[in-house]
N, C-alpha and C positions, 0 to 999 in steps of 0.2 A: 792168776788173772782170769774174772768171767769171759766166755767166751764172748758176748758182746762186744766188749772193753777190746779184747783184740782182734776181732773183724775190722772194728772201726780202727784200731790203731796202723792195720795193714793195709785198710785202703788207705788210709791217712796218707802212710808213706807211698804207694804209687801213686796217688793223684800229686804231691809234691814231686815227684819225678816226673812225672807228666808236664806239671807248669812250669817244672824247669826246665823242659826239652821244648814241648811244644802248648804256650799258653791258651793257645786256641781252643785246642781240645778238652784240657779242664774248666775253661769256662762253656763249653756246651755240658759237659757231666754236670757243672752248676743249675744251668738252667733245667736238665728233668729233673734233679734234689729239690729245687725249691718248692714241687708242689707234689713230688713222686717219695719223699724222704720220711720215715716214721719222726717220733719225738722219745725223749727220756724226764723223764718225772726228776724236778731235782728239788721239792723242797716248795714250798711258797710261805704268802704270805696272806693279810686280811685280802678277799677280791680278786686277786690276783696268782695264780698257778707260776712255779718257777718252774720252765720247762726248756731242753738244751735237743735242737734237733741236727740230723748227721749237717745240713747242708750251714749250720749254724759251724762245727768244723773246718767243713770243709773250703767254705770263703775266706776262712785265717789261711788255712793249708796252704790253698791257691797262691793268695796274697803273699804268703813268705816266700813260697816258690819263684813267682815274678819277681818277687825285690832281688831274691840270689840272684836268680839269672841276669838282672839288673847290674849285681855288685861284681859278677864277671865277667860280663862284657863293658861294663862301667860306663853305663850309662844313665845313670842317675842325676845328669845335668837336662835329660832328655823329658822330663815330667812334664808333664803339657795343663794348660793352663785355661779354666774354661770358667766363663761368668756367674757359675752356684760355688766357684771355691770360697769366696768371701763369705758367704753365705752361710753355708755348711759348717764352716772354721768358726763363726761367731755361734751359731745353733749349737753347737755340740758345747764349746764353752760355755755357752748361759745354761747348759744341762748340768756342767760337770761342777759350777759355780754354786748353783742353785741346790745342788743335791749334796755337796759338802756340807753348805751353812745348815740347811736341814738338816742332816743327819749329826752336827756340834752341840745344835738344840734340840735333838732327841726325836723330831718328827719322821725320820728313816733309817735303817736301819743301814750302816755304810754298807754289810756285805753285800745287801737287797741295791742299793742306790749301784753299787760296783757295776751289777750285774745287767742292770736294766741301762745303763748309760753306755756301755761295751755292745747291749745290742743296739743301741740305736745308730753306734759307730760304726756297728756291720755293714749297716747299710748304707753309708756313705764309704768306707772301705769295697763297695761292689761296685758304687756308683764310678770310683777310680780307679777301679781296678780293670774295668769297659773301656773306658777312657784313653784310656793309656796304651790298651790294646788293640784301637779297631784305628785300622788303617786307610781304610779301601767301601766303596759301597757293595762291593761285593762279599766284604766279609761280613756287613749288616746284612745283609738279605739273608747269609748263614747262620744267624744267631737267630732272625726272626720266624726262619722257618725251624726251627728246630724251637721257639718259644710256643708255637702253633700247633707244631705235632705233641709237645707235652700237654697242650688244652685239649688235644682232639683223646688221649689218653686220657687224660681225669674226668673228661666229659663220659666216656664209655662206663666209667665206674661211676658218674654218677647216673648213667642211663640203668645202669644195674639196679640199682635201687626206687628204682621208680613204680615197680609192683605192692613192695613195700610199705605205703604211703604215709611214709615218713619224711621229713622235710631234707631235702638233699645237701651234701656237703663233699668235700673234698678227699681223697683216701687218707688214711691215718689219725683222721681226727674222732670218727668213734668208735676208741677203743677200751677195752677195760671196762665194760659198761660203761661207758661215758656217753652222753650225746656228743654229735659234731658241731660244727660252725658255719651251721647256713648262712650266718652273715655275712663270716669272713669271705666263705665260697665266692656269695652274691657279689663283695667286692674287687676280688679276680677276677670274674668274669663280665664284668661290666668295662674293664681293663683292655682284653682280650675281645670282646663281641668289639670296640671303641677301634680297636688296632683294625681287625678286620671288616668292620664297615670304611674306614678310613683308604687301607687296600685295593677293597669293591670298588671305591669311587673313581681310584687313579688308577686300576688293573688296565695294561697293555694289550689285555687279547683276552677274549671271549672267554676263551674255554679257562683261562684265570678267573676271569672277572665268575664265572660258572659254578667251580669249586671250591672259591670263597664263598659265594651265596649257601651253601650246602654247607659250610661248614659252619657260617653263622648260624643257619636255621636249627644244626645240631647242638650248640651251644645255648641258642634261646631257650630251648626248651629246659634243659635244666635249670636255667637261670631264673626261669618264670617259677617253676616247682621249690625252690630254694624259700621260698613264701618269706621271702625280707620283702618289710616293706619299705625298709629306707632303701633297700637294694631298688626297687622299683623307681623310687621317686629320682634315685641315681638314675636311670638306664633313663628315664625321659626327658630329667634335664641334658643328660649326652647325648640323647638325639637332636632335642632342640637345638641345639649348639653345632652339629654339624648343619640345620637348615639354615641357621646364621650364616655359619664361617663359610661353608664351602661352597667354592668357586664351580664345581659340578654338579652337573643333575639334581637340580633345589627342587626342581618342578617333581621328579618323583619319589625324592626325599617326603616334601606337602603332604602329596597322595597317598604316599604307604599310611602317614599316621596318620592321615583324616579319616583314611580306612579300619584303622585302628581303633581310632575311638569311636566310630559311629557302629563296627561289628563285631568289637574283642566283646562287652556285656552280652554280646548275643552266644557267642562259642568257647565262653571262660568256664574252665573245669572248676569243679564244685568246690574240692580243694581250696584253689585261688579264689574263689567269690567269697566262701568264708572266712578265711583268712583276710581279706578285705572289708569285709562286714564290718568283723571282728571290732577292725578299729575305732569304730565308731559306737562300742558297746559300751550301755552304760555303768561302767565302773568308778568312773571319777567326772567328773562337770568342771567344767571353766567358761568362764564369761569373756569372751571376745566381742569389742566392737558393740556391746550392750547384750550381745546373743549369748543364750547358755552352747555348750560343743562338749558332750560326752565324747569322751575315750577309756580305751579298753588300760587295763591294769601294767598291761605290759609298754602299751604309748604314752599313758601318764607316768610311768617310772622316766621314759625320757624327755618329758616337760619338764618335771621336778627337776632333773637332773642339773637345768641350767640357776634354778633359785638356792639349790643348793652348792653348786660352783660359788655361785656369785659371793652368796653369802662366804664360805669361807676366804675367798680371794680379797673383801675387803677385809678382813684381819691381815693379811699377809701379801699387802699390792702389787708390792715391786720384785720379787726373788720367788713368790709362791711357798714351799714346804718342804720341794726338790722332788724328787726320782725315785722310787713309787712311794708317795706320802699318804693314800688312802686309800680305799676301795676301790674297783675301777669303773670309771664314768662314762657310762656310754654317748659319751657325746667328747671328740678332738678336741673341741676349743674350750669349753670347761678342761676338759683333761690340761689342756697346755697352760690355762691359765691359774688353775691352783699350784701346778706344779713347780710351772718357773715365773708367774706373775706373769705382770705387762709387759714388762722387758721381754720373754721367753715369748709371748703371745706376736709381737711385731716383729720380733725376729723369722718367726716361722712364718707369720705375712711375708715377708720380706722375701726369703726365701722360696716363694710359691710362686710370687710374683715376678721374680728373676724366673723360674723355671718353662711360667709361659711366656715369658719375653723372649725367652732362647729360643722354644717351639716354634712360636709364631713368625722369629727371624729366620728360623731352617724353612718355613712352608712358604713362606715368601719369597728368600732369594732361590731356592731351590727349583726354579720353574720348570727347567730341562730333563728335570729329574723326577718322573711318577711315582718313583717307589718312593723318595725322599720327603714328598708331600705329602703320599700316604700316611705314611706312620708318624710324618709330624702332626698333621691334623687329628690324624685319630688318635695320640696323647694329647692334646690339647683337650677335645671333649671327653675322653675318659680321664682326667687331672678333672673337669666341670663334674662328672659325675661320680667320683670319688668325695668327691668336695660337699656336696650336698647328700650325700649318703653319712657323712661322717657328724652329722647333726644328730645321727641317731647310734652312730660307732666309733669307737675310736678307729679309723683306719691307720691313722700313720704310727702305730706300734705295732701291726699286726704282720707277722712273719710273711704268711702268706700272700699277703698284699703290699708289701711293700716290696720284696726283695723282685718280684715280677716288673713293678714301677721304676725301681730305681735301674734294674737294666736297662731295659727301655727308654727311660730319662738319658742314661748314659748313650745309648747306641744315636739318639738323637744330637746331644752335645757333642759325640763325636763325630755326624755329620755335618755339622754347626762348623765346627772347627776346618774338615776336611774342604767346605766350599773356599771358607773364607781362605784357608793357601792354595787353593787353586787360583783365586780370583786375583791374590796375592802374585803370583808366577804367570797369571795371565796378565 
């Protein structure tokens, strides 16, 4: 046995002794894996890298764990029930649908379709495995602070890198000569800066409201150096969104970014001005509106991206090709739509739309409760600035970016759930 293969086998088995004693605790081991955990090379395909990371284990591990402890204290009648399970349960079917009849007709490869459908399950297997788990708003404030300290830790490595002047990413990701994923980075942390702006606004006391401010300010900065620029066009549609939504401090919300845009051109590092430039270099021309609009090589790959979605989805409307049927598209809704069609495409509408229904029903009823409106608000506008970053990314395939959302989705639906039998027993 390489010694690899059983390190991981040995934590394997005490992290399943752990979630079989106390599940609590391996779901915070979960949360520093998901962005603290290396990756193993296993193979790919056209576009597409087939890659198995420990915390990709370690969410099955978990998961079997909780179900045993489940089947011995037998409580399996106990599964709680929350308004993305419909949702979830038809999404992963139009994957698992969609990627058979493809791969009968040759367009994927089943063990490739297997593999990529298993992780999109992972993440609704974490999304219930939260669920099912949090009881209390005090055990959510212990996941959240322990989701914060694993930000303030990858932020440290990527402050590391900042001499370097290389565009920043998350640890583990450039290894083996590889470059990293300043995108994916860009889209964690748009996540994470969304949470703790949302925090800032509802913090109970100063000296909170204080060390959150400090710890976004440590996080922008990477954020900005990550040089996405769909990461960017993210982080300002999620601000705007909290000058919409929230019920606090709009008036210095305004201020910060009318400050912004009238003095960031004046004190924008050279780096980020270029890289902005950039975009507007003339590599490729398009006519908008009667106007020519040069873009750089790299932003007209993701224009193109949707003519050639389009084009192949009308061969294949309804079902798409399946799971991974072609190169990979840096843009979500092309992606979803060659994959699984229209069907696949309203479905995961569907599903997005349930998720800020839930948010928006947790920041509303939850008035008595600051922490609960924080982090509902501040998923709502990080869900906005994901959304509009993924025009230029896939985000909801991307490990790093989803298994951070879908906790937090969960910790949220589990406060959703915890008002409403309160309000029930009240």
């Amino acid at each position: 046995m390489q010694p690899n293969l059983f390190i991981i086998s040995l934590l394997s088995c005490l992290i399943f002794l752990v979630a079989l004693l106390r599940t609590n605790f391996a779901l915070i081991i979960l949360i520093f894996s998901m962005l603290l955990s290396p990756e193993f090379g296993a193979g790919g395909i056209s576009g597409r890298s087939v890659v198995i990371r420990i915390d990709d284990i370690f969410i099955i591990v978990v998961f079997l764990g909780w179900l045993a402890k489940m089947a011995i204290n037998k409580e399996f009648g106990m599964l709680r029930l929350t308004v993305l399970n419909k949702p979830i349960f038809m999404y992963i079917s139009i994957c698992v649908l969609a990627t058979l009849i493809g791969a009968l007709q040759g367009y994927v490869r089943i063990e490739r379709g297997v593999f990529y459908v298993l992780k999109y399950l992972e993440y609704f297997l974490l999304f219930f495995l939260v669920v099912n788990n949090l009881h209390s708003v005090k055990q959510a404030k212990v996941f959240i602070f322990f989701i914060l300290l694993t930000s303030f830790f990858v932020c440290i490595y990527a402050w590391s890198q900042l001499p370097g002047g290389e565009r920043l990413s998350a640890p583990f990701e450039a290894t083996q000569g590889t470059e990293g994923e300043p995108n994916t980075f860009a889209g964690y942390l748009i996540i994470i800066m969304s949470l703790i702006l949302g925090l800032i606004l509802y913090a109970v006391s100063q000296k909170q409201r204080l060390l959150l401010i400090g710890l976004l300010i440590f996080t922008f900065i990477p954020f900005v150096f990550t040089l996405s620029r769909g990461g960017w066009l993210g982080f300002v549609m999620m601000y705007l969104s909290f000058i919409l939504l929230s019920r606090k401090s709009k008036l210095a919300l305004v201020s910060i970014f009318l400050c912004f845009v009238l003095f960031l051109p004046q004190f924008m590092p050279k780096r980020v001005e270029e890289r902005f430039q950039d975009t507007f270099s003339e590599d490729r021309s398009y006519k908008v509106l009667g106007k020519d609009i040069s873009l750089s090589a790299s932003a007209a790959a993701r224009v193109d991206s949707w003519q050639l979605g389009i084009d192949r989805w009308i061969k294949r409307p309804l079902l798409g090709y399946g799971i991974p049927s072609a190169t990979l598209v840096d843009n979500q809704y092309m992606l979803v739509l060659t994959e699984t069609g229209i069907i696949g495409l309203l479905i995961f509408f569907w599903l997005i739309i349930r998720i800020f229904s839930m948010e928006w029903r947790t920041y509303q009823s939850c008035q008595d409760n600051n922490f609960a409106q924080g982090i509902s608000l501040g998923a709502i506008c990080g869900l906005v600035g994901i959304l509009f970053q993924s025009f230029s990314s896939a985000n909801f395939i991307i490990v790093r970016i989803m298994e951070p959302f879908w906790f937090l989705t969960a910790i949220i639906a589990g406060l959703d759930l915890i008002e409403r039998e309160d309000n029930k027993i009240g």
